[in-house]
mmCIF file of the N, C-alpha and C atoms, coordinates in Angstrom:
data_MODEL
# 
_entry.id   MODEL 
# 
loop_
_atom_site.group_PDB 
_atom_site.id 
_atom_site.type_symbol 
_atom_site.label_atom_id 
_atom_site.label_alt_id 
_atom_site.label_comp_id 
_atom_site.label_asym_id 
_atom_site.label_entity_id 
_atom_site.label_seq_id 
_atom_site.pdbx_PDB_ins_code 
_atom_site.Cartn_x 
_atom_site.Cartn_y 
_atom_site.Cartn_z 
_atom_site.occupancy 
_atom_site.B_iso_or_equiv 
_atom_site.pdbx_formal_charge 
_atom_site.auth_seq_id 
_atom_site.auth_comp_id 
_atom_site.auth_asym_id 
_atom_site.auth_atom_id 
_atom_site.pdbx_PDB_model_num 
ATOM 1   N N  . UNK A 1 1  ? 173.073 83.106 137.978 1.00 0.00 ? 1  UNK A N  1 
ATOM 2   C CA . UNK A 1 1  ? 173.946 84.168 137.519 1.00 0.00 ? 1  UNK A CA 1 
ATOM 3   C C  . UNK A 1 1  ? 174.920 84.565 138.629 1.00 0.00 ? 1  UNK A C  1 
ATOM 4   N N  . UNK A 1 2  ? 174.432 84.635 139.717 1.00 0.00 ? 2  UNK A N  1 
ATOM 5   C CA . UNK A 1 2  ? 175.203 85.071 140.964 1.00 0.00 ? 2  UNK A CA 1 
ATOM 6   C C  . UNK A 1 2  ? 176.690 83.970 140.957 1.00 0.00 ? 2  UNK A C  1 
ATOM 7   N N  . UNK A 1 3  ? 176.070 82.685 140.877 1.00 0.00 ? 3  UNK A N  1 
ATOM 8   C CA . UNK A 1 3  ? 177.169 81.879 140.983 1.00 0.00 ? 3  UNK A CA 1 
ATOM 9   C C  . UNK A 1 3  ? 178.277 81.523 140.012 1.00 0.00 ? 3  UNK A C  1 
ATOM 10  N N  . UNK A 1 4  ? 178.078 81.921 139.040 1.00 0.00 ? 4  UNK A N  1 
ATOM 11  C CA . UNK A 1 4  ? 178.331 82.050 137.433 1.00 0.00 ? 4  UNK A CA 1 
ATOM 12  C C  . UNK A 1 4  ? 179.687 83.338 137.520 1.00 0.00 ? 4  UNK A C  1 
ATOM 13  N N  . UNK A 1 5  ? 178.868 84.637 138.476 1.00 0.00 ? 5  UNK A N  1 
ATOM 14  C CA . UNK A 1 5  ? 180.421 85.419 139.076 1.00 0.00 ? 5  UNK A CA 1 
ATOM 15  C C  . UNK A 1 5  ? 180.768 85.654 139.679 1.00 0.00 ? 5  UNK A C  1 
ATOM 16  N N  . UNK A 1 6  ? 180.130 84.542 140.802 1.00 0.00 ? 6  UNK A N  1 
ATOM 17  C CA . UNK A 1 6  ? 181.184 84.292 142.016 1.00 0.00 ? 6  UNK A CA 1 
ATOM 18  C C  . UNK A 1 6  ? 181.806 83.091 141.524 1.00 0.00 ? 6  UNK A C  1 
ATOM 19  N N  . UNK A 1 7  ? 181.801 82.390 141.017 1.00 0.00 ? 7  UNK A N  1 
ATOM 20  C CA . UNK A 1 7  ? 183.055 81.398 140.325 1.00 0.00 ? 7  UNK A CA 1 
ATOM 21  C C  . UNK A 1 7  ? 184.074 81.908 139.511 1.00 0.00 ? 7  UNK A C  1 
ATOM 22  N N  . UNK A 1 8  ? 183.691 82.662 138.900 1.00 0.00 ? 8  UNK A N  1 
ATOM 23  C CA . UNK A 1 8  ? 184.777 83.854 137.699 1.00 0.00 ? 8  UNK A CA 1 
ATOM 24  C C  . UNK A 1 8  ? 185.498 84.857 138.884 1.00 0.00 ? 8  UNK A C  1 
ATOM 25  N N  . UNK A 1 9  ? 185.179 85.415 139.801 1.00 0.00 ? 9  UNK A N  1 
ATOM 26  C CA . UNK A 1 9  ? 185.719 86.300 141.321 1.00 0.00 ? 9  UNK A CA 1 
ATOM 27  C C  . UNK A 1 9  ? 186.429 85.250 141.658 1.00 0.00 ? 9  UNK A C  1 
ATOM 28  N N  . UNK A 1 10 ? 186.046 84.169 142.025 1.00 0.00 ? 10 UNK A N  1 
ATOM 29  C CA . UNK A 1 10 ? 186.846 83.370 142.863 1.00 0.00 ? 10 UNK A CA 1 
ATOM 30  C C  . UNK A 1 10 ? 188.135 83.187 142.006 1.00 0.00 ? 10 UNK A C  1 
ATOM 31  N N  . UNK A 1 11 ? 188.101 82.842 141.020 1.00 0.00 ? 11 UNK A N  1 
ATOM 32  C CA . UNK A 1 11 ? 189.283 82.708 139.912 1.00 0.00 ? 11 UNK A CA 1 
ATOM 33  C C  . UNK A 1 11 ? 190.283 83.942 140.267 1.00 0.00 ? 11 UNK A C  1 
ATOM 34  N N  . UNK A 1 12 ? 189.635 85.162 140.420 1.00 0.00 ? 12 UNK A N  1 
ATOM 35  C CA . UNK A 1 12 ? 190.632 86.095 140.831 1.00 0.00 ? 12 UNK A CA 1 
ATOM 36  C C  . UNK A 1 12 ? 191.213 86.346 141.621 1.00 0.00 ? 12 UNK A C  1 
ATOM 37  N N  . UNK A 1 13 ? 190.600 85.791 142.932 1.00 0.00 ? 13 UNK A N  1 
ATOM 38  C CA . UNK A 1 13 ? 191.030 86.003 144.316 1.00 0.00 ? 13 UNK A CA 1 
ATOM 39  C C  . UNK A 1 13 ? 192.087 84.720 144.211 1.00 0.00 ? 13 UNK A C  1 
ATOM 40  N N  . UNK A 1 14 ? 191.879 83.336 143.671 1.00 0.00 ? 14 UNK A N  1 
ATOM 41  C CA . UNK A 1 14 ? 193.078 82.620 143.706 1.00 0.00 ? 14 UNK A CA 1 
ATOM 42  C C  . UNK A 1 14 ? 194.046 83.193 143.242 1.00 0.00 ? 14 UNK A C  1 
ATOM 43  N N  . UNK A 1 15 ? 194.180 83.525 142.019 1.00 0.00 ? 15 UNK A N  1 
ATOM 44  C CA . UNK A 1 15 ? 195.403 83.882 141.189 1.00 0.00 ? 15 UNK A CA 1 
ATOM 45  C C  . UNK A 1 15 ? 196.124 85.118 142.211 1.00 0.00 ? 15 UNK A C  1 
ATOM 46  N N  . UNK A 1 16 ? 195.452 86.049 142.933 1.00 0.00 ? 16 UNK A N  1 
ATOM 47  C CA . UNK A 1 16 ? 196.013 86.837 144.114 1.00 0.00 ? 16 UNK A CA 1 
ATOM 48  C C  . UNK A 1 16 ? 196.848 86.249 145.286 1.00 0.00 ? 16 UNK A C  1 
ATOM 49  N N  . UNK A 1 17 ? 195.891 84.916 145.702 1.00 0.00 ? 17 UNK A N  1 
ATOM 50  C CA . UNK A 1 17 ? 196.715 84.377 146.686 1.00 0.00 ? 17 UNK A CA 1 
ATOM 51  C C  . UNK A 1 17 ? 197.644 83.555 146.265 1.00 0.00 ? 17 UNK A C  1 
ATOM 52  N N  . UNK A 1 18 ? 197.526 82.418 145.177 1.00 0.00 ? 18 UNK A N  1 
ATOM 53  C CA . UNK A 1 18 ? 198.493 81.239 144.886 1.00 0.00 ? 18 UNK A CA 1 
ATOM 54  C C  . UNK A 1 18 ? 199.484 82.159 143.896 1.00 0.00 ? 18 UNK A C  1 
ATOM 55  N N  . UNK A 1 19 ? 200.042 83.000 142.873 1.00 0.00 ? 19 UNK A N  1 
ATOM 56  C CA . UNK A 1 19 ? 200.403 83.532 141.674 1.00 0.00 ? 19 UNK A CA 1 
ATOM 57  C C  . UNK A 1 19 ? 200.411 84.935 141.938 1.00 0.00 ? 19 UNK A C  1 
ATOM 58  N N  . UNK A 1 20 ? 200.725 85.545 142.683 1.00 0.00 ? 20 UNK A N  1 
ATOM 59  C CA . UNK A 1 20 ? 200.202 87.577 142.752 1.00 0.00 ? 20 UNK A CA 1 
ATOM 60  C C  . UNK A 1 20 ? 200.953 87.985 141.540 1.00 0.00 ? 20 UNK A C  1 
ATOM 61  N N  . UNK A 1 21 ? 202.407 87.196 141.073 1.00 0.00 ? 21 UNK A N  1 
ATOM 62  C CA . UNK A 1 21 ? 203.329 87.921 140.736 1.00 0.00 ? 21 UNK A CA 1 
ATOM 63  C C  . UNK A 1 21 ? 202.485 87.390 138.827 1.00 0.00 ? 21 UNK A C  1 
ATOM 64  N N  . UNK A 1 22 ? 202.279 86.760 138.721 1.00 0.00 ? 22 UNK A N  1 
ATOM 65  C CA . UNK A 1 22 ? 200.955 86.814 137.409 1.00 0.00 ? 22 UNK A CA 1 
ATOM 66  C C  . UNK A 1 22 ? 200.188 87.708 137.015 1.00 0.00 ? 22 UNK A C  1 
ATOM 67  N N  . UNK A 1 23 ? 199.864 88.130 138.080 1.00 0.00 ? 23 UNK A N  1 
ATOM 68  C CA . UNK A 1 23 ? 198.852 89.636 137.950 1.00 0.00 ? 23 UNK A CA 1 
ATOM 69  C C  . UNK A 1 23 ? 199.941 90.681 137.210 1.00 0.00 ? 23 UNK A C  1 
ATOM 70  N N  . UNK A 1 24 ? 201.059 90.549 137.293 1.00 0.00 ? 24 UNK A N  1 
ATOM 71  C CA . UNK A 1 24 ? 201.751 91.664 136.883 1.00 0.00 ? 24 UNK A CA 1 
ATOM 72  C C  . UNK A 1 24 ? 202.105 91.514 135.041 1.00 0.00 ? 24 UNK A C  1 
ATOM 73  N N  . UNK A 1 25 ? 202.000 90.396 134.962 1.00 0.00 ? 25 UNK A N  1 
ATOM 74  C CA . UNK A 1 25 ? 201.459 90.127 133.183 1.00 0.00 ? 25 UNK A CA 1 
ATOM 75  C C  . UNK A 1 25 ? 201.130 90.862 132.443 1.00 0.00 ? 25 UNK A C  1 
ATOM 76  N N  . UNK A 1 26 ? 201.830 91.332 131.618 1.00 0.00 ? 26 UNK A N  1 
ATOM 77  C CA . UNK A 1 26 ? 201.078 92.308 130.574 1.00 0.00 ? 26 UNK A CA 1 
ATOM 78  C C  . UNK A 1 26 ? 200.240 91.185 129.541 1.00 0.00 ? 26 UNK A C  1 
ATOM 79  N N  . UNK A 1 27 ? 198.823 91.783 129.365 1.00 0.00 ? 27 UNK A N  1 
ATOM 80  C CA . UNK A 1 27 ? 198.206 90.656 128.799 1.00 0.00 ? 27 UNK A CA 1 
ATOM 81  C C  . UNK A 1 27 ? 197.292 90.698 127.326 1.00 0.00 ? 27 UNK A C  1 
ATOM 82  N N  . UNK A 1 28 ? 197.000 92.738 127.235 1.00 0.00 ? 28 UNK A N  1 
ATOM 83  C CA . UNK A 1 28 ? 196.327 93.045 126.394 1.00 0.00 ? 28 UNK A CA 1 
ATOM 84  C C  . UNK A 1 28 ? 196.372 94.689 126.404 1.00 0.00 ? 28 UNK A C  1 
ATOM 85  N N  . UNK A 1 29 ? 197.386 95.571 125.220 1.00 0.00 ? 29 UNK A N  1 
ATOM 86  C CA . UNK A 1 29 ? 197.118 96.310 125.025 1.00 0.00 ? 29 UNK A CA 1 
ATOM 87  C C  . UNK A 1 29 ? 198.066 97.321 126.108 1.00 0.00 ? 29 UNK A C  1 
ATOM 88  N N  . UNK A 1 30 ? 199.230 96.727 126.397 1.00 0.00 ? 30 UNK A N  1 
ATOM 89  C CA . UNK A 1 30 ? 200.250 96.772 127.516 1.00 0.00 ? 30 UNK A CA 1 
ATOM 90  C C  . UNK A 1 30 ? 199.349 96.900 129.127 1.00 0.00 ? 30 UNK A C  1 
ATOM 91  N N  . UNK A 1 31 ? 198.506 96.713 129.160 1.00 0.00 ? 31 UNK A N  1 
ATOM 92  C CA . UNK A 1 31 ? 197.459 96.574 130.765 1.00 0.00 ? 31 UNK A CA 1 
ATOM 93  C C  . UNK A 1 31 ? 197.806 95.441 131.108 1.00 0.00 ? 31 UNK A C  1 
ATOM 94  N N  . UNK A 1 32 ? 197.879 95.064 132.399 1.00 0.00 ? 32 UNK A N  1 
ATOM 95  C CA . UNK A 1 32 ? 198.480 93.774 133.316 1.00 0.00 ? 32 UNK A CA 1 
ATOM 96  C C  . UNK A 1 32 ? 197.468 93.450 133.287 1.00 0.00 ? 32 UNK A C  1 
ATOM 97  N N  . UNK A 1 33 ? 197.487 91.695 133.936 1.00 0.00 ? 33 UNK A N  1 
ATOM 98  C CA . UNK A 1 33 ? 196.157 90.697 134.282 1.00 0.00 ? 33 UNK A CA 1 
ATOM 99  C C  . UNK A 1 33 ? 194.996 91.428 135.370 1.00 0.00 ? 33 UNK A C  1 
ATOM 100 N N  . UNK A 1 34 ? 195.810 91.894 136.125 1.00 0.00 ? 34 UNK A N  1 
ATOM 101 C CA . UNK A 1 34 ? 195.331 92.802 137.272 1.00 0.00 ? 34 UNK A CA 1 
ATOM 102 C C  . UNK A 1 34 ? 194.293 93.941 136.802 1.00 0.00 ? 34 UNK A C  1 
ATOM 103 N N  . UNK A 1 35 ? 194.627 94.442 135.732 1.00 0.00 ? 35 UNK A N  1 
ATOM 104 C CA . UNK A 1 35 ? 193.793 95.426 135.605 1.00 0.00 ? 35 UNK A CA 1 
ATOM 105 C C  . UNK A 1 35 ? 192.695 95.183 134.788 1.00 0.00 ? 35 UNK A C  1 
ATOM 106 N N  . UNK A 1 36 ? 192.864 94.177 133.997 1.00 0.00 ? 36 UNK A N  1 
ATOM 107 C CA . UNK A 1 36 ? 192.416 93.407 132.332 1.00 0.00 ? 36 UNK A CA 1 
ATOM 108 C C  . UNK A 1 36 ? 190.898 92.517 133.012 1.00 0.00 ? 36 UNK A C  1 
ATOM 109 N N  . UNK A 1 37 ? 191.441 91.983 134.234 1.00 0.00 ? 37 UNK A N  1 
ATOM 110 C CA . UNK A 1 37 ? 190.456 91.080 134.876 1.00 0.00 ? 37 UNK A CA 1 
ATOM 111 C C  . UNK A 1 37 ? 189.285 91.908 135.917 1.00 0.00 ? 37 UNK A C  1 
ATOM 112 N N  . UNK A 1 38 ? 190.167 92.698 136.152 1.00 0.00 ? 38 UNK A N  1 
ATOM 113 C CA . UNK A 1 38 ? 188.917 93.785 137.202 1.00 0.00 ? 38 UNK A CA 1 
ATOM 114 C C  . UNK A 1 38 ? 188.192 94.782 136.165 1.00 0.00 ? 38 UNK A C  1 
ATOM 115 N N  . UNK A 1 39 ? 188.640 95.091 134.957 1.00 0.00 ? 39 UNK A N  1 
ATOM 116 C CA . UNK A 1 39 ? 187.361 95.880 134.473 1.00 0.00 ? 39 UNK A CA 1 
ATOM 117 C C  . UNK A 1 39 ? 186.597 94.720 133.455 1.00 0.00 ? 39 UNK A C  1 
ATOM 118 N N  . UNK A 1 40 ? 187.334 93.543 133.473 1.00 0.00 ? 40 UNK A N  1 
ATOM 119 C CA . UNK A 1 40 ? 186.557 91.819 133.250 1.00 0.00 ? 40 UNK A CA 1 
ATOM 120 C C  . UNK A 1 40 ? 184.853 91.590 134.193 1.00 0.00 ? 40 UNK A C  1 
ATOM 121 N N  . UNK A 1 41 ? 185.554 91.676 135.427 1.00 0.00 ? 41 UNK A N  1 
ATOM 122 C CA . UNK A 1 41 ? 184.748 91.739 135.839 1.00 0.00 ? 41 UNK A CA 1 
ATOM 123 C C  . UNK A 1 41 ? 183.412 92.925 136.509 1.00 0.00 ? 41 UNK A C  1 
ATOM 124 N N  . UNK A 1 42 ? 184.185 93.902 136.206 1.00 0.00 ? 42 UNK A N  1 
ATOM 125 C CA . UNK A 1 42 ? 182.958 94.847 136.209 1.00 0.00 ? 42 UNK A CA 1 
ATOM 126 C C  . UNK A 1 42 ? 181.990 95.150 134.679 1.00 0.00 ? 42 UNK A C  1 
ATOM 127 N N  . UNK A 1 43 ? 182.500 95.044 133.783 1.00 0.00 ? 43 UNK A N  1 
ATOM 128 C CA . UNK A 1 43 ? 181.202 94.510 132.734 1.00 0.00 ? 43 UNK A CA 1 
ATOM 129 C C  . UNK A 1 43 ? 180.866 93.611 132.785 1.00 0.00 ? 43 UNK A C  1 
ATOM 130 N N  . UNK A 1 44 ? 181.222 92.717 133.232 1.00 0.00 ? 44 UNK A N  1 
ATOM 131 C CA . UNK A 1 44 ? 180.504 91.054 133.230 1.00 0.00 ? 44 UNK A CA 1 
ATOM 132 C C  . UNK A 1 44 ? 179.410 91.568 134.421 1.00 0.00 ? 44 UNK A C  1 
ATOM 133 N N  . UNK A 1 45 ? 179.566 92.298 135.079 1.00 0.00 ? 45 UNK A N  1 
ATOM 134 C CA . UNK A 1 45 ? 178.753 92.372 136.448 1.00 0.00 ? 45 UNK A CA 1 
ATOM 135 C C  . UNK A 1 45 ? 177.461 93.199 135.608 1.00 0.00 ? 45 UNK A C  1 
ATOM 136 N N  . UNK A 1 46 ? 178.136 94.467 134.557 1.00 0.00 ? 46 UNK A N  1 
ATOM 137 C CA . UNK A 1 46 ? 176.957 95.264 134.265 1.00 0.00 ? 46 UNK A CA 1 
ATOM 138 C C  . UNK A 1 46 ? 176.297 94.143 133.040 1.00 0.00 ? 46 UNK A C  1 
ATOM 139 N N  . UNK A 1 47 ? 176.880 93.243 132.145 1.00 0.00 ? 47 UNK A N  1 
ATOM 140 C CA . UNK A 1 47 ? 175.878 93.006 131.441 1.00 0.00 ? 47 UNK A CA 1 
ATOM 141 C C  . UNK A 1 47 ? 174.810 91.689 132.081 1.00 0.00 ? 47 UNK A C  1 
ATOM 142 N N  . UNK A 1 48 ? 175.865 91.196 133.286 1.00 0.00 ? 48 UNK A N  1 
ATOM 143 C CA . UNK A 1 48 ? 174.501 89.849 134.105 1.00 0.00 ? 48 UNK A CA 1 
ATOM 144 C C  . UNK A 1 48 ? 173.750 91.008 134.450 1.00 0.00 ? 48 UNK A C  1 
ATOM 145 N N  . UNK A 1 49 ? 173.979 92.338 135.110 1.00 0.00 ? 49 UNK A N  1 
ATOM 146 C CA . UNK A 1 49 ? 172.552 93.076 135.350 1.00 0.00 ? 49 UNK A CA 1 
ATOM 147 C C  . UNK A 1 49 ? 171.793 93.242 134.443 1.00 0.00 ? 49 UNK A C  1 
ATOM 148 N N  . UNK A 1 50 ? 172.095 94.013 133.073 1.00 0.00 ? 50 UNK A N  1 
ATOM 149 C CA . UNK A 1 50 ? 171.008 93.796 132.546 1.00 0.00 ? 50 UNK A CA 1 
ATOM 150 C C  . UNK A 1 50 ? 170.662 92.525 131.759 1.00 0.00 ? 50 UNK A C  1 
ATOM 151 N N  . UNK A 1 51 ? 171.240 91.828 131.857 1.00 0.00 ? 51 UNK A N  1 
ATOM 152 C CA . UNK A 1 51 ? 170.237 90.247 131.432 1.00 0.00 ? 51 UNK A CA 1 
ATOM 153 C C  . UNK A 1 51 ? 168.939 89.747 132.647 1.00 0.00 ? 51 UNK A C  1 
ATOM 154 N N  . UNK A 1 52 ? 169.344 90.370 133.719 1.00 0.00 ? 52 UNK A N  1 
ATOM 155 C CA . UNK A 1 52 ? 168.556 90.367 135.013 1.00 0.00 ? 52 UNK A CA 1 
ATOM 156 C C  . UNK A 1 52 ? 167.261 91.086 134.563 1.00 0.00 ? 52 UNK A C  1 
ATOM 157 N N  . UNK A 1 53 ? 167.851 92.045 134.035 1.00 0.00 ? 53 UNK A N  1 
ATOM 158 C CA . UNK A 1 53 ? 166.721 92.889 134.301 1.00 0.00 ? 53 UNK A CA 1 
ATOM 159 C C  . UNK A 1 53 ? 165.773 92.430 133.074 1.00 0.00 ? 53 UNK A C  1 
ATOM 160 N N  . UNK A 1 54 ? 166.028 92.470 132.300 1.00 0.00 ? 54 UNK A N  1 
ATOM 161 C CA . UNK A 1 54 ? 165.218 91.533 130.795 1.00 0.00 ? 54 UNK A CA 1 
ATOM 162 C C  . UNK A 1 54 ? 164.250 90.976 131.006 1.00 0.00 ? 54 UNK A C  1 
ATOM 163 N N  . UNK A 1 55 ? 165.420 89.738 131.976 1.00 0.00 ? 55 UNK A N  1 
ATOM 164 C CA . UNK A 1 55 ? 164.482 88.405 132.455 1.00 0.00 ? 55 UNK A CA 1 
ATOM 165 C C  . UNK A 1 55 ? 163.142 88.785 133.217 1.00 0.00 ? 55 UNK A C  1 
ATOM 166 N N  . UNK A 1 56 ? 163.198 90.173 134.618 1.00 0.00 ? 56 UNK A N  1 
ATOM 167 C CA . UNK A 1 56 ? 162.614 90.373 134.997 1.00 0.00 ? 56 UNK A CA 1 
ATOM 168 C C  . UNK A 1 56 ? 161.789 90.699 134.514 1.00 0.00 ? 56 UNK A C  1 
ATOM 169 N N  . UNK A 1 57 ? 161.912 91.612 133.153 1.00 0.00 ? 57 UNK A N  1 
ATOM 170 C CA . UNK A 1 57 ? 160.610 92.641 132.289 1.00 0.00 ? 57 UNK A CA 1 
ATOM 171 C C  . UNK A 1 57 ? 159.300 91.731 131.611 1.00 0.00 ? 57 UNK A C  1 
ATOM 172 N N  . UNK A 1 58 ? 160.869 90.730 131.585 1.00 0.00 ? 58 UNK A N  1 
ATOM 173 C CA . UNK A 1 58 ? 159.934 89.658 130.970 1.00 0.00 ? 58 UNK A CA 1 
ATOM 174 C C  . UNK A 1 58 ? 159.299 89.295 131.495 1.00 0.00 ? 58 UNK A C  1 
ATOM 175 N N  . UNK A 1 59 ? 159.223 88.623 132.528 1.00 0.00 ? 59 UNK A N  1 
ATOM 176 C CA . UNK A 1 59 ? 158.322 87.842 133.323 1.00 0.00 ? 59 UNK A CA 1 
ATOM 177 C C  . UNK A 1 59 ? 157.284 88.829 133.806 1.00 0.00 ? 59 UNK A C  1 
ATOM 178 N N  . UNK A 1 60 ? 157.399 90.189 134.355 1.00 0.00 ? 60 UNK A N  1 
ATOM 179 C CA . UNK A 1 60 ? 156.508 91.056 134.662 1.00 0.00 ? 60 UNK A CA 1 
ATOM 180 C C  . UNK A 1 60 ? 155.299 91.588 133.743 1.00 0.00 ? 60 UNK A C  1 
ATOM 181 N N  . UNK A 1 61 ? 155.478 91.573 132.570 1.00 0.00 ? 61 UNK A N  1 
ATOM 182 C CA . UNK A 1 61 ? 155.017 92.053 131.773 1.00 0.00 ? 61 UNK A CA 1 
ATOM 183 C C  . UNK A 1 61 ? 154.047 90.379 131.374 1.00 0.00 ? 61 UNK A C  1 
ATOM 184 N N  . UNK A 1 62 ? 154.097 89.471 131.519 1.00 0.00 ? 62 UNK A N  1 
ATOM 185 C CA . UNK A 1 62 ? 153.566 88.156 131.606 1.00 0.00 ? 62 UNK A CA 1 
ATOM 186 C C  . UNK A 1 62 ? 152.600 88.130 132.426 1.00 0.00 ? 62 UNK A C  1 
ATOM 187 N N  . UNK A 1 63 ? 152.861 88.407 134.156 1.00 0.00 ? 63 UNK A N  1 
ATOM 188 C CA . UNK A 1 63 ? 152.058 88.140 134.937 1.00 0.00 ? 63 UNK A CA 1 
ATOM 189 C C  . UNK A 1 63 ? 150.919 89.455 134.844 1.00 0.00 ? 63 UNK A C  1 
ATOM 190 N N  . UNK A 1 64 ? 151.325 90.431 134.281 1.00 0.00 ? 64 UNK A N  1 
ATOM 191 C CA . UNK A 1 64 ? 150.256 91.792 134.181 1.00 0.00 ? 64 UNK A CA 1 
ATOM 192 C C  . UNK A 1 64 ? 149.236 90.926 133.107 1.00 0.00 ? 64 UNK A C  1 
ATOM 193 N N  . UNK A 1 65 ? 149.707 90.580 132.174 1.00 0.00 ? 65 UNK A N  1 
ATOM 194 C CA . UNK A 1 65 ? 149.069 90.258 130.872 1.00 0.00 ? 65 UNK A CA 1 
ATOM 195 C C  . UNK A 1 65 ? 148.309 88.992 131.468 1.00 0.00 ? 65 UNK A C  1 
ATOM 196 N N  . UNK A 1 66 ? 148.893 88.243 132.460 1.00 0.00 ? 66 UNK A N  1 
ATOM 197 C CA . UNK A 1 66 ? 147.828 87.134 133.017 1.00 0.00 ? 66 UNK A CA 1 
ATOM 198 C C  . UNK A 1 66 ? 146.780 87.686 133.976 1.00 0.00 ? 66 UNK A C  1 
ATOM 199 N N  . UNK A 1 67 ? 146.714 88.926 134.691 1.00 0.00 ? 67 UNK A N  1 
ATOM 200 C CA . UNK A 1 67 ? 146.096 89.392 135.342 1.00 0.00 ? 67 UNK A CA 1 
ATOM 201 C C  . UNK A 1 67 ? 145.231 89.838 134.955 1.00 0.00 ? 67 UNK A C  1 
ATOM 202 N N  . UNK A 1 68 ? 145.413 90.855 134.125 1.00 0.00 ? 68 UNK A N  1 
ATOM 203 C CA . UNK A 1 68 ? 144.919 91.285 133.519 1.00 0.00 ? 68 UNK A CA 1 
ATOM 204 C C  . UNK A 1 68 ? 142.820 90.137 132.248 1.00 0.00 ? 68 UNK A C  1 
ATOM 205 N N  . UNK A 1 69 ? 143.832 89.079 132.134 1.00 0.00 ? 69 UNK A N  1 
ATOM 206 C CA . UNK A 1 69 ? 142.614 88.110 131.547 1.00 0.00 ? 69 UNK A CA 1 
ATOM 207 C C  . UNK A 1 69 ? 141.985 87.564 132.661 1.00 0.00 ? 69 UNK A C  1 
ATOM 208 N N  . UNK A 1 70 ? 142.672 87.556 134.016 1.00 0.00 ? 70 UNK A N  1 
ATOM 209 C CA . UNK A 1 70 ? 141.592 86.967 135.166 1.00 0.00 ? 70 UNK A CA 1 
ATOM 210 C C  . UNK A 1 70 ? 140.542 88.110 135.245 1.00 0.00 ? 70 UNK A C  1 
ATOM 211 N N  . UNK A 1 71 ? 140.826 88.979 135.306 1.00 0.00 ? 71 UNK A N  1 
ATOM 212 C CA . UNK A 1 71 ? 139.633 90.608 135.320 1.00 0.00 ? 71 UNK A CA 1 
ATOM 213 C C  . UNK A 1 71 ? 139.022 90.436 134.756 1.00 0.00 ? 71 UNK A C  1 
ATOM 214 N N  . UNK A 1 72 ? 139.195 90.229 133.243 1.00 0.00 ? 72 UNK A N  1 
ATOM 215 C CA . UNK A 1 72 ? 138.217 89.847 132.318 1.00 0.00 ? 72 UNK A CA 1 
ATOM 216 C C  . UNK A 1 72 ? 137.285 89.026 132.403 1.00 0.00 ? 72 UNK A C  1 
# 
């Protein structure tokens, strides 16, 4: 997941250095690329967290439930 948006970041930081004047694009809803892509990437950031966290519940709630039958 980490790398998934640091490859999607990196996309942004190019288009900054090679294209800046792109960013100024109106692209959706009269908001530029610039602005369209940074709150892009801040939900993309909140929903990989909670898919993180899922994954984690999941698995936690597994190893209790396996522990739990070694006691037994």
């Amino acid at each position: 997941m980490f790398l998934l948006y640091a490859l999607i970041y990196v996309g942004f930081v190019a288009i900054n250095i090679a294209r800046p004047a792109l960013m100024e694009a109106e692209v959706l809803w009269g908001l530029n690329l610039a602005v369209v892509y940074g709150f892009f990437l801040i939900i993309f950031a909140l929903i990989l967290a909670l898919v993180y966290n899922h994954l984690c519940g999941k698995k936690e709630a597994e190893l209790t439930a396996t522990r739990s039958e070694e006691v037994k």
